[in-house]
C-alpha positions as a printed NumPy array, in Angstrom:
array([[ 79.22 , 151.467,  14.455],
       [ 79.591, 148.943,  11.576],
       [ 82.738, 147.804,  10.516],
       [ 84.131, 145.753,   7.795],
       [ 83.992, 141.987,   9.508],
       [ 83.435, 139.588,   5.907],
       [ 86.583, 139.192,   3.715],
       [ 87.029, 141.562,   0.909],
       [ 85.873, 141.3  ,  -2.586],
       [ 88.324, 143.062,  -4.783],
       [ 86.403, 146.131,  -5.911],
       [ 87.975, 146.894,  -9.274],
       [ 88.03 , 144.856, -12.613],
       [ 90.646, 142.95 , -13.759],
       [ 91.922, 145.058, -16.301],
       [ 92.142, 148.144, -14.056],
       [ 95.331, 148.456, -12.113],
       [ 94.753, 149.266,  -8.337],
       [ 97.573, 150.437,  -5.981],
       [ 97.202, 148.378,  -2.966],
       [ 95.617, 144.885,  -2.968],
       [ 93.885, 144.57 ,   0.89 ],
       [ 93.177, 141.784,   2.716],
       [ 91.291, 140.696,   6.269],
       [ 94.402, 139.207,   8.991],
       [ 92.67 , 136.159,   8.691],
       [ 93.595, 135.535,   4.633],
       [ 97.695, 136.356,   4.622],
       [ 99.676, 134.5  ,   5.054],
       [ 98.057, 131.36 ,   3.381],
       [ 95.716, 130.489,   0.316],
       [ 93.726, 132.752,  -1.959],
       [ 91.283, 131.12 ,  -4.194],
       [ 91.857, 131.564,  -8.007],
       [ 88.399, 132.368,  -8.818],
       [ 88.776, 135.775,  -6.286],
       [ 89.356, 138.393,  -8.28 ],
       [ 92.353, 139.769,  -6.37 ],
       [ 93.903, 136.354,  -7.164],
       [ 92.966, 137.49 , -11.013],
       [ 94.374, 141.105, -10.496],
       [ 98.022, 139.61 ,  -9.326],
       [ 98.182, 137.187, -12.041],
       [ 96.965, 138.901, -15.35 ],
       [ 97.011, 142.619, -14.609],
       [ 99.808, 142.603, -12.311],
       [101.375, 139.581, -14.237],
       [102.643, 138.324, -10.827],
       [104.972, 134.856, -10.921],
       [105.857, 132.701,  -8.025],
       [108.769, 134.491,  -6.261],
       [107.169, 138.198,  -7.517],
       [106.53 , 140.425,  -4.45 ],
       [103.727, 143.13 ,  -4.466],
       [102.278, 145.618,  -2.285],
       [100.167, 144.591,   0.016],
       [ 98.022, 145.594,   3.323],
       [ 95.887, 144.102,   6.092],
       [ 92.653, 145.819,   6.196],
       [ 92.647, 148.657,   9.352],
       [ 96.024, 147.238,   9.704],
       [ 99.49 , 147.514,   9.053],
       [101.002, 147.673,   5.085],
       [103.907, 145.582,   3.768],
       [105.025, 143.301,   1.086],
       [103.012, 140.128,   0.061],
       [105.088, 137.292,  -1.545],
       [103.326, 134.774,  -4.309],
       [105.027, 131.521,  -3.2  ],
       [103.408, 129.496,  -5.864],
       [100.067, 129.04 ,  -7.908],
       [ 98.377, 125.974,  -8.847],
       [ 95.146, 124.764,  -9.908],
       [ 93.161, 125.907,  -7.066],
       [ 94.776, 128.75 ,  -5.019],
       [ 97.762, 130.943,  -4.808],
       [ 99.748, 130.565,  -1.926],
       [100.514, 134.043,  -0.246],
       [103.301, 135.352,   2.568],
       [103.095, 138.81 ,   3.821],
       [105.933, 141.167,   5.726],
       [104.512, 143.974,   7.559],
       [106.602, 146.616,   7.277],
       [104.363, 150.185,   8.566],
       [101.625, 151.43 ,  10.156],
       [ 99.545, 153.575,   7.645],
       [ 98.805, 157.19 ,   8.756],
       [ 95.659, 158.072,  11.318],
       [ 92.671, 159.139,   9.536],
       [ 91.796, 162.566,   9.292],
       [ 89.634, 163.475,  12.736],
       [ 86.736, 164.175,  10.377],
       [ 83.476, 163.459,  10.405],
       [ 80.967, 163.263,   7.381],
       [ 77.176, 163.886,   8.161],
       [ 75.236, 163.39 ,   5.031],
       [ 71.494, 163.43 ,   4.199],
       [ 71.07 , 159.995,   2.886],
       [ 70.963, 160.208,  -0.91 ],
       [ 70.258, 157.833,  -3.948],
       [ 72.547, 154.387,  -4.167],
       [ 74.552, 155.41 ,  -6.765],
       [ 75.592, 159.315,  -5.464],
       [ 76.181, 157.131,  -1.657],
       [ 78.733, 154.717,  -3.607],
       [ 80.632, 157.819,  -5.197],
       [ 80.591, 159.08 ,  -1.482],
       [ 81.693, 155.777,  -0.086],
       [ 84.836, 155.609,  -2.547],
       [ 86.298, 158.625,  -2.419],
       [ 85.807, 159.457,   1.357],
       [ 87.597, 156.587,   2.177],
       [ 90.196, 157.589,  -0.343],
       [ 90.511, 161.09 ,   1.392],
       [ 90.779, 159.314,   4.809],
       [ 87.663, 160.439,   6.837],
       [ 87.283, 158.664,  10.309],
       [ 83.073, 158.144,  10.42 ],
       [ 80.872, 158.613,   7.723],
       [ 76.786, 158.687,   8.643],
       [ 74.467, 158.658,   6.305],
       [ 70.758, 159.394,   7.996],
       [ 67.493, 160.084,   6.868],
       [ 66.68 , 163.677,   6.66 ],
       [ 63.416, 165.901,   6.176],
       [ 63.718, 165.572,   2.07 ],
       [ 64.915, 161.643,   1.983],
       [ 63.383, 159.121,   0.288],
       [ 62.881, 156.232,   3.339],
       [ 62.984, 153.441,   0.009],
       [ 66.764, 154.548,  -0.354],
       [ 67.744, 152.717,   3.415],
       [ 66.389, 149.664,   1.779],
       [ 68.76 , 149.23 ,  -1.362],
       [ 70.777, 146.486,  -2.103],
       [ 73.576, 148.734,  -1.617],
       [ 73.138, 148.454,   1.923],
       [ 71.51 , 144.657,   2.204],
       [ 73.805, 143.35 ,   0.409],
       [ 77.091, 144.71 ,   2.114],
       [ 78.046, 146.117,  -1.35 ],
       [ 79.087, 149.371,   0.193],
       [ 81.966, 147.858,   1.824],
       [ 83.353, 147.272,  -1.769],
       [ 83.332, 151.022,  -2.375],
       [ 85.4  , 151.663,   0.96 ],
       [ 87.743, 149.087,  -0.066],
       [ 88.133, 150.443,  -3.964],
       [ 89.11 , 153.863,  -1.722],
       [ 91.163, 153.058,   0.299],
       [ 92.894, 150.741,  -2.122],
       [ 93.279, 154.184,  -4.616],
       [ 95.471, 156.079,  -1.424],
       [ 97.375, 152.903,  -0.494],
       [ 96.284, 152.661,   2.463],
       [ 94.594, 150.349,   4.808],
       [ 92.229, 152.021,   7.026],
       [ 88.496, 151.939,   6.394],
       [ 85.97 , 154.903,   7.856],
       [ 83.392, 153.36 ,  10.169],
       [ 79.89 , 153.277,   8.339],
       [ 76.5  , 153.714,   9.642],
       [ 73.299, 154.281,   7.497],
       [ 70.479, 153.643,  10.077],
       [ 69.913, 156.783,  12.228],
       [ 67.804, 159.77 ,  11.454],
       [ 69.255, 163.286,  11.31 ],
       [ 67.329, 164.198,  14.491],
       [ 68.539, 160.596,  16.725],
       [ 71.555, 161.359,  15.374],
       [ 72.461, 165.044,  16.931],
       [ 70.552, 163.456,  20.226],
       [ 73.2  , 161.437,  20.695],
       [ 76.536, 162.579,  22.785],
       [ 78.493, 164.747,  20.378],
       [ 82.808, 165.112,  20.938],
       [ 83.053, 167.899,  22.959],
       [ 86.004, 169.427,  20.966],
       [ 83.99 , 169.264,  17.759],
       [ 83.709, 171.733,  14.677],
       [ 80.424, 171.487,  13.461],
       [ 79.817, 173.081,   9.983],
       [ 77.241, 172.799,   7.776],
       [ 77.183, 173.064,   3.997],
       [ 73.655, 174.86 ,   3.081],
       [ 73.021, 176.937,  -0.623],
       [ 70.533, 178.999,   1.093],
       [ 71.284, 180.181,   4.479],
       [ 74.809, 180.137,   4.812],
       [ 76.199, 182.778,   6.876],
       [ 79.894, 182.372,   5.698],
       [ 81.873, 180.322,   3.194],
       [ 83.497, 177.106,   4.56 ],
       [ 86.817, 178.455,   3.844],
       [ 86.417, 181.37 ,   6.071],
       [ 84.853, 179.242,   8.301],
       [ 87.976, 177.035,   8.352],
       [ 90.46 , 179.486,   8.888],
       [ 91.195, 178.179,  12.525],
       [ 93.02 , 174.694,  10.976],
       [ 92.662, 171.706,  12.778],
       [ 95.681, 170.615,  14.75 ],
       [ 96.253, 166.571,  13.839],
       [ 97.95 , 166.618,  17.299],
       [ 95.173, 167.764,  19.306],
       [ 91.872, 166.544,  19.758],
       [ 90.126, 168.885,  17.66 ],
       [ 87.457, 167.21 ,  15.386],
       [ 85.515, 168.303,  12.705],
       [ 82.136, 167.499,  11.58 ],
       [ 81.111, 168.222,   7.78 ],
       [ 76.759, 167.498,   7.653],
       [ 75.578, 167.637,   3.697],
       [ 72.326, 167.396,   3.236],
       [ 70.348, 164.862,   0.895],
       [ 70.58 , 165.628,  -3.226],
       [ 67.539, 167.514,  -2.316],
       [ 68.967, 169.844,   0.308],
       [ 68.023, 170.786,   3.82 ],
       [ 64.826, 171.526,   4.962],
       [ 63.67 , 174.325,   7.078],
       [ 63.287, 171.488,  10.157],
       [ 67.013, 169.913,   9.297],
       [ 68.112, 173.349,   9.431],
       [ 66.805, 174.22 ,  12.726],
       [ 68.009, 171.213,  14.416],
       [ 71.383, 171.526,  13.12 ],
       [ 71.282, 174.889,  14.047],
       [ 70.563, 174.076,  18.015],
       [ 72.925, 171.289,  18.211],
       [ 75.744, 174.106,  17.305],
       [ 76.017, 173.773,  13.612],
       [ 77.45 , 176.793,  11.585],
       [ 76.06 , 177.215,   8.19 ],
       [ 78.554, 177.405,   5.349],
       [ 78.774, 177.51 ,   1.831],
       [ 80.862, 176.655,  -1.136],
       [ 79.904, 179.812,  -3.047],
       [ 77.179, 180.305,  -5.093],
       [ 77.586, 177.179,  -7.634],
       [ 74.876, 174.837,  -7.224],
       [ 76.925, 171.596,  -6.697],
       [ 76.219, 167.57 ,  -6.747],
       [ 76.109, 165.99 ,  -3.513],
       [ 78.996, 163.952,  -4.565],
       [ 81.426, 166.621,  -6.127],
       [ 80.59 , 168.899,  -2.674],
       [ 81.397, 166.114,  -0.245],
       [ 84.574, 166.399,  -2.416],
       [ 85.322, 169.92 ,  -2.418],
       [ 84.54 , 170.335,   1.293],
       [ 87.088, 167.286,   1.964],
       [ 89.411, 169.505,   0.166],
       [ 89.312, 172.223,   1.776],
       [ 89.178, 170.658,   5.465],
       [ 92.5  , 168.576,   4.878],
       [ 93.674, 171.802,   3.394],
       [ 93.306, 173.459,   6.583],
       [ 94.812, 170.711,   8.621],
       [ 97.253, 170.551,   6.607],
       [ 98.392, 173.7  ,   4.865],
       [101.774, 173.3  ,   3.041]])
């Protein structure tokens, strides 16, 4: 797995208000730069003064309230209180067919906003190999788009990211043995995914659920076959012809729906 080790760059502008401002245990209590554009945020969207509290959270760690002590030339000078423990993530895994930068950032964002555990992107029959090799990646941008999510739901957990594996090393590898594995598919779906998540998923339990999307391109007939033999059910979200990005979406929906019904 790869998980979030650098300290955050604030992922929003300043002159968009965000709900939770995150930070790594290693930057609150103590200094934050000026020039860091959370530092920005507190002070002209927020309009933070010394003694102002604010929301705050450690990243995959516990929320609270941060403090602005004082502000001077170079830094801000930041206390934190933790006060709770932000809910589990949902026991839900996202399988997707990697897909262009910008659909994977729209991904990114609002998976972590919905709360998914693992999201793995892999290279499918129909992916472009170039896309593994964006900046998006390289860089470590993508972590921005996790933290922009997460941010937007006030909360502090992160999913765990990989982007490396092919679809095929991916099922080889040891699968949970409680698993739902469904499959979203325009073409050979057998059932829709609500039918298909009629059983709801018990947050108690160790019941976990696997959601595989294929590329912007779809499936093809080899993808299909090997999710098939590693136990994956083909579903569908009706006959609309969606956008990667708006099904991952939808499908989110309708899983946390069924974990959580009322």
């Amino acid at each position: 797995m790869i998980r979030l080790v650098s300290p955050p760059t604030h992922p929003e502008s300043a002159t968009t208000r965000v709900n939770l401002i995150l930070f790594t245990s290693a930057e609150i209590p103590g200094r934050l730069p000026l020039a860091d554009p959370r530092a920005q945020h507190l002070l002209t969207v927020l309009r933070r003064a010394p003694g102002d509290r604010f929301v705050a959270g450690i990243i995959n760690g516990p929320l609270g309230t941060a403090t602005l002590l004082s502000v001077d030339a170079a830094a801000l000078t930041l206390d934190f209180t933790p006060t709770h423990e932000p809910p589990p993530a949902a026991p839900i895994t996202l399988l997707i067919g990697l897909p262009r930068p910008q659909t994977a950032r729209d991904i990114l964002r609002d998976a972590a906003t919905l709360g998914v555990s693992y999201i793995h992107f892999v290279t499918t029959e129909r992916t472009d190999p170039n896309y593994a090799a964006a900046s998006l990646w390289t860089s470590g941008e993508w972590q921005r788009h996790l933290l922009t999510g997460a941010a937007q739901a006030c909360d502090t957990r992160l999913p765990e990211v990989t982007w490396t594996h092919s679809l095929a090393s991916y099922l080889a590898a040891p699968q949970p043995h409680s698993a739902r594995r469904l499959a979203l598919d325009n073409y050979e779906a057998t059932q829709t995914l609500g039918d298909a998540l009629l059983t709801r998923l018990d947050a108690t339990s160790n019941t976990t659920l696997t959601l595989a999307l294929g590329p912007e391109r779809g499936w093809g007939a080899a993808d299909r076959a090997a999710l098939r033999s590693a136990g994956y059910t083909l579903c569908s979200l009706g006959q609309r012809v969606l956008r990667l990005e708006t099904a991952v979406t939808v499908a989110l929906g309708l899983a946390l729906h069924a974990k959580h019904p009322h």
